[in-house]
C-alpha positions, 0 to 999 in steps of 0.5 A, spaced: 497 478 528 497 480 521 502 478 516 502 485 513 505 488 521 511 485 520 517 488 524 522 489 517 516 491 513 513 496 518 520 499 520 521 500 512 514 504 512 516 508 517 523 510 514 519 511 508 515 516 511 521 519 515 525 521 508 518 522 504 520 518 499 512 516 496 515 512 490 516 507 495 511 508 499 507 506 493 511 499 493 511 498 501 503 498 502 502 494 495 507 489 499 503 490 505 497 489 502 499 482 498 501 480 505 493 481 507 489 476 508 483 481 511 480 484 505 480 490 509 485 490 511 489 489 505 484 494 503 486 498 508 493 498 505 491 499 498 489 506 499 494 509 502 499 506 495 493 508 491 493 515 494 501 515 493 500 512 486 496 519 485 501 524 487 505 520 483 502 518 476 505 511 479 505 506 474 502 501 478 496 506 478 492 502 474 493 495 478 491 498 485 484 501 482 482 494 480 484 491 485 480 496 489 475 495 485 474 489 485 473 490 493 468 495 491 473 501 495 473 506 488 
């Protein structure tokens, strides 16, 4: 099981989703993928912050494209 699909965490998701608050999805899927140790899978959880991020101009935009990078995901 991973470490980023922890009940708390997901359940934060979820109601992150449910109130379409995108800023913390942001900070919930970076949270998650720093939980990651499968470079997919925290790849994975990358992008969906780095897609909230655009819609954002979230500062955290320039962390998530390196660290994307560096996976060669972007």
């Amino acid at each position: 099981m991973s470490m980023a699909n922890t009940p708390d965490l997901e359940d934060q998701i979820l109601s992150a989703h449910d109130r379409h608050d995108h800023a913390s999805l942001v900070t919930l899927y970076f949270a998650a993928a720093d939980r990651c140790s499968d470079i997919d899978e925290e790849c994975f959880f990358l992008t969906y912050a780095y897609i909230y991020a655009l819609e954002l101009n979230h500062s955290a935009l320039p962390d998530l494209h390196d660290r994307l990078s560096k996976h060669g995901r972007i």
